[in-house]
C-alpha positions in Angstrom: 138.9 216.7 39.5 137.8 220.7 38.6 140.4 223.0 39.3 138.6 226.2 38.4 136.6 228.4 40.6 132.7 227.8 40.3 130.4 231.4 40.2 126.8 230.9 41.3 124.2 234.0 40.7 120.7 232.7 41.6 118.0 235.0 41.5 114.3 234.8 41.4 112.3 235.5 38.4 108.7 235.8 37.1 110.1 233.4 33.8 110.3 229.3 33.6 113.5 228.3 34.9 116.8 228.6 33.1 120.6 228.0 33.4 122.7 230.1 31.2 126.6 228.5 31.4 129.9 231.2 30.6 133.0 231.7 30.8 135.1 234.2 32.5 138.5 234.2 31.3 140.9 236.2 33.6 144.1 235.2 32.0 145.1 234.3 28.4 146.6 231.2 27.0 149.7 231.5 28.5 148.4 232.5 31.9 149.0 236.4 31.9 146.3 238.1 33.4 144.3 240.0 31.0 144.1 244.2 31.4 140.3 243.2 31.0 138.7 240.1 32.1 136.4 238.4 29.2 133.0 236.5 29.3 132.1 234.1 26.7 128.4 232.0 26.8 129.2 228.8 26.9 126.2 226.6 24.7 122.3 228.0 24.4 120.7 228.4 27.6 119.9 225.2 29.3 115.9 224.5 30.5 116.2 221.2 31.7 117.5 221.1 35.1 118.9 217.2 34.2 121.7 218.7 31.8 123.3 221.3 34.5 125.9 219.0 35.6 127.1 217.8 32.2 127.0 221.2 31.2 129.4 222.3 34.1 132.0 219.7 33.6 132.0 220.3 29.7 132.4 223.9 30.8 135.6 223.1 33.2 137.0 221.1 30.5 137.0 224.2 28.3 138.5 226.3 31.1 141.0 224.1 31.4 142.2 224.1 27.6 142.3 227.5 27.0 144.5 226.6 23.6 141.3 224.6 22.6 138.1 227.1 21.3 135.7 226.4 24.2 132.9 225.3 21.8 134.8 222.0 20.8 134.0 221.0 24.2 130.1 221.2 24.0 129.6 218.5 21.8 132.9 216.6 23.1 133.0 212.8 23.3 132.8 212.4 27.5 136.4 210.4 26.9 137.9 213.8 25.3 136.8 215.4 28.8 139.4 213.9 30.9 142.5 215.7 29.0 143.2 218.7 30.2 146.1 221.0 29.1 146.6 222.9 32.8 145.5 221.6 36.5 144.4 224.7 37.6 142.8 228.2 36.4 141.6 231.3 37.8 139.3 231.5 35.5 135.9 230.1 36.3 133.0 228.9 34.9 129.9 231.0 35.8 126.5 229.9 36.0 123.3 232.2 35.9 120.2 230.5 37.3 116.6 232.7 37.9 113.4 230.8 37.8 109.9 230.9 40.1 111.7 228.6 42.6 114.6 230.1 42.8 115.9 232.7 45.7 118.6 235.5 45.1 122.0 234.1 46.2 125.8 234.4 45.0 128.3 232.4 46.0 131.8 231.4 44.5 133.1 227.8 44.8 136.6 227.1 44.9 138.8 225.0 43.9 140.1 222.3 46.7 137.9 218.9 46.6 135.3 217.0 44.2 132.0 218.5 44.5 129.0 216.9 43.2 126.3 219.4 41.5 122.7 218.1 41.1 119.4 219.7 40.6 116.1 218.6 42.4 112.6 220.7 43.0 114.3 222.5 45.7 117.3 223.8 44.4 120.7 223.7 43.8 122.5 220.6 45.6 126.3 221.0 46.8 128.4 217.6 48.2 131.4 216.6 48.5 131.5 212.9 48.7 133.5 210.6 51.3 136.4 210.0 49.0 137.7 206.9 51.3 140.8 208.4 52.6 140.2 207.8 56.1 139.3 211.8 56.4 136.7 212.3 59.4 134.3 215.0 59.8 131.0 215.8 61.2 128.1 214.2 59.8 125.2 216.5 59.3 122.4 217.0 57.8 122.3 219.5 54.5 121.1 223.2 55.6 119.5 225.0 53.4 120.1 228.6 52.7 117.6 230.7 50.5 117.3 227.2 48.9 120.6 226.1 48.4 121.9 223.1 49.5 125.5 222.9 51.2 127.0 219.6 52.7 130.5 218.4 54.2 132.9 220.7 54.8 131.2 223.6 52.9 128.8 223.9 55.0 130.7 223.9 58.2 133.3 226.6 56.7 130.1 229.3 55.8 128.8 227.8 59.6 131.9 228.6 60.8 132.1 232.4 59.7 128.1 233.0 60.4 
């Protein structure tokens, strides 16, 4: 499970579609917030929609090991993925997405569940899974807004503050 805030910047653009992944380190190794936050790229810019989520978990890895140098994590083993020095971080991976099909939208996601990320023709698609533990909600369908896709309990905290 991620335990590092998520930062989403869509925005429309006359190019092909791309994904560039960084990070945004607010604290230092040993957790003392920096006098000035720092942004690292986190791999080549990504143009295959297929290789977002891979990218994103590699990149939560890395935020998560802040002791490690982040680029170790790019061409990780997905066994070396699943150790993880803290269990949680203010800093966050950010993801900058612009394309043709792509609307202008910013949104952080935080920490507090699994949330699956996927890409389709449409957008960007946000879920959080039934993870069996007799939880109830409301079943609905996703809503889109400015082509983003939000399901579960996202969607009825942003419906509840609309």
């Amino acid at each position: 499970m991620r335990r590092c805030p998520t930062e989403c910047q869509l925005s429309r653009s006359n190019e092909p579609w791309r994904c560039v992944v960084s990070l945004h380190f607010v604290t230092d190794t040993d957790g003392v917030q920096l006098a000035q936050p720092k942004r690292i790229n986190f791999g080549n810019p990504i143009f295959d929609k297929n290789l977002v989520t891979d990218r994103i978990r590699r990149a939560q890895c890395a935020i998560l090991n802040p002791d490690t140098e982040s680029d170790v994590f790019l061409l990780a083993p997905p066994d070396d993925l699943k150790e993880r020095d803290l269990s949680f971080s203010s800093s966050s991976v950010c993801l900058q997405i612009s394309g043709k099909d792509v609307e202008d939208l910013s949104f952080v996601d935080l920490p507090g569940g699994y949330y699956r990320y996927t890409w389709s023709d449409s957008g960007l698609s946000h879920s959080r899974p039934d993870c069996g533990r007799g939880a109830t909600r409301r079943r609905t369908s996703p809503t889109t807004c400015r082509g983003v896709h939000f399901e579960g309990e996202l969607y009825h905290s942003l419906n509840d503050r609309m």
